[in-house]
C-alpha positions as CSV (number, residue, x, y, z in Angstrom):
1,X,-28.2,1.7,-7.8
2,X,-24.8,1.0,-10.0
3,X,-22.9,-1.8,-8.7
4,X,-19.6,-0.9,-7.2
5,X,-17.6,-2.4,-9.7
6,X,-19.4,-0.8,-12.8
7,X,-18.5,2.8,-10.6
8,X,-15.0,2.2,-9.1
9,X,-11.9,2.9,-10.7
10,X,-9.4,-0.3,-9.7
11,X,-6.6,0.7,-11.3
12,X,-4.7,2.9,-8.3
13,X,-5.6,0.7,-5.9
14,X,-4.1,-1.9,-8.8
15,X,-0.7,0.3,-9.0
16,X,-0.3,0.1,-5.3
17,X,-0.6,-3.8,-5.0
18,X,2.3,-3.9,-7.8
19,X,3.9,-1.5,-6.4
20,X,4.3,-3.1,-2.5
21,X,5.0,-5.8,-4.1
22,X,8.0,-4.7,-6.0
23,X,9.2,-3.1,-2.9
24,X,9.0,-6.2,-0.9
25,X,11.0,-7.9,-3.5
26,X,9.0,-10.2,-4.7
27,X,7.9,-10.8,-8.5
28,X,4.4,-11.1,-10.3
29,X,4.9,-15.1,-10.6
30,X,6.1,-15.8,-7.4
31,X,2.3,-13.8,-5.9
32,X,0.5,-15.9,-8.2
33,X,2.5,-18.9,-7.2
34,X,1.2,-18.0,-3.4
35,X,-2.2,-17.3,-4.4
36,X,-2.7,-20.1,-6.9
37,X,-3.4,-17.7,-9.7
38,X,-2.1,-17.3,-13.2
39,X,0.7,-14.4,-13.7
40,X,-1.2,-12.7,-16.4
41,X,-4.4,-12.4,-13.8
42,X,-2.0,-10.7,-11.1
43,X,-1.2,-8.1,-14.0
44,X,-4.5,-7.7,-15.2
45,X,-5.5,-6.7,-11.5
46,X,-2.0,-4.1,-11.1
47,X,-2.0,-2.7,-14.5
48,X,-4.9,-2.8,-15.9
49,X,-7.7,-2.3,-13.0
50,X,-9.4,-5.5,-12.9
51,X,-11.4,-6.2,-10.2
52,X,-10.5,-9.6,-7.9
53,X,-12.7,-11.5,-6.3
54,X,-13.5,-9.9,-3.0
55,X,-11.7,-12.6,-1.2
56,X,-8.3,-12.1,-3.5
57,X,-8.9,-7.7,-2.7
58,X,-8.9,-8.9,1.4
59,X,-5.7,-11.3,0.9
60,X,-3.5,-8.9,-1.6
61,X,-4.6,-5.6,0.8
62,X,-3.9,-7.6,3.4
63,X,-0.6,-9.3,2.4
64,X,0.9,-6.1,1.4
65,X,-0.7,-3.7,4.2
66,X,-2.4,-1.5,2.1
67,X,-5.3,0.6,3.2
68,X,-8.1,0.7,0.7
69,X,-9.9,3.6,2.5
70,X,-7.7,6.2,0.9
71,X,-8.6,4.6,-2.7
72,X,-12.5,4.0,-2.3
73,X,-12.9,7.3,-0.5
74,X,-10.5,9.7,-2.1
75,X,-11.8,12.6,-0.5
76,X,-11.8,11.7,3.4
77,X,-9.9,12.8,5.6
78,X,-8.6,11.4,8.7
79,X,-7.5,7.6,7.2
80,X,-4.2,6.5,7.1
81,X,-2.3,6.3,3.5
82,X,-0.9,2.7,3.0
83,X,2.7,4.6,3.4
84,X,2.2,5.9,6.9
85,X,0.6,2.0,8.0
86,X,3.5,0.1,5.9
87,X,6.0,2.9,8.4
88,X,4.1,1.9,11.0
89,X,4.4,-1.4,10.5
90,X,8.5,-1.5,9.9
91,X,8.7,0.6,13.9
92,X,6.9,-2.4,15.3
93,X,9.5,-4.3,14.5
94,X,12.2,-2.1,15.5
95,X,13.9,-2.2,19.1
96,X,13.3,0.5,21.5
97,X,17.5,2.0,20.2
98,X,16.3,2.2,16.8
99,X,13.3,4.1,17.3
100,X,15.5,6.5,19.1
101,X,17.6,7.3,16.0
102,X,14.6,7.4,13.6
103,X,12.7,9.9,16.6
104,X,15.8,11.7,16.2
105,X,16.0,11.8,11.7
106,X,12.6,12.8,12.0
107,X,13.8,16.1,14.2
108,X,15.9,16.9,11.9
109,X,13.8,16.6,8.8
110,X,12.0,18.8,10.7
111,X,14.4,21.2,12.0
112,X,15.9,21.4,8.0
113,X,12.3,22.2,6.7
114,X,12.1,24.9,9.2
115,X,15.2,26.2,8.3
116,X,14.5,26.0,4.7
117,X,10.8,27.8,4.9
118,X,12.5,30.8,6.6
């Protein structure tokens, strides 16, 4: 049997650490500052697919809400991406008027689409 790290491709799952990252506003030294790592090891990891430690994968998926799933199985159906849990994550936090007027953007995304499909 292969080990997993001689068959799995890290380098999307790489991209989408760098690239919560970036959209959470903060920069390569400041993670490595957090996580007592060099800067250059936090880029090997983003942009060039090097596989962390299992404990650093758990801390940097975890830190950033990202869900592996869609990256180690590709193919499956029925996860969800990190987008729709990072969304998910942002409503909890909204009050109960805000999710109003983002029930009500959504609508009319929808309602446009429709329009537009026609």
């Amino acid at each position: 049997m292969k080990r997993l790290t001689e068959t799995f491709d890290f380098r999307a799952l790489g991209r989408a650490i760098k690239k919560a990252r970036e959209a959470n506003g903060i920069t390569r030294e400041q993670l490595a500052e957090t996580l007592d790592l060099a800067p250059r090891h936090i880029q090997s990891i983003e942009n060039e697919g090097q596989h962390p430690s299992f404990q650093l994968f758990i801390r940097l998926i975890t830190m950033f809400d990202i869900s592996a799933d869609q990256y180690i199985y590709p193919n499956k159906k029925g996860s969800k991406s990190t987008i729709h849990r990072q969304i998910e994550t942002a409503l909890d936090n909204l009050s109960e008027k805000e999710l109003i007027i983002i029930a009500a953007t959504i609508r009319g995304i929808r309602d446009a689409k429709e329009q537009t499909e026609e």
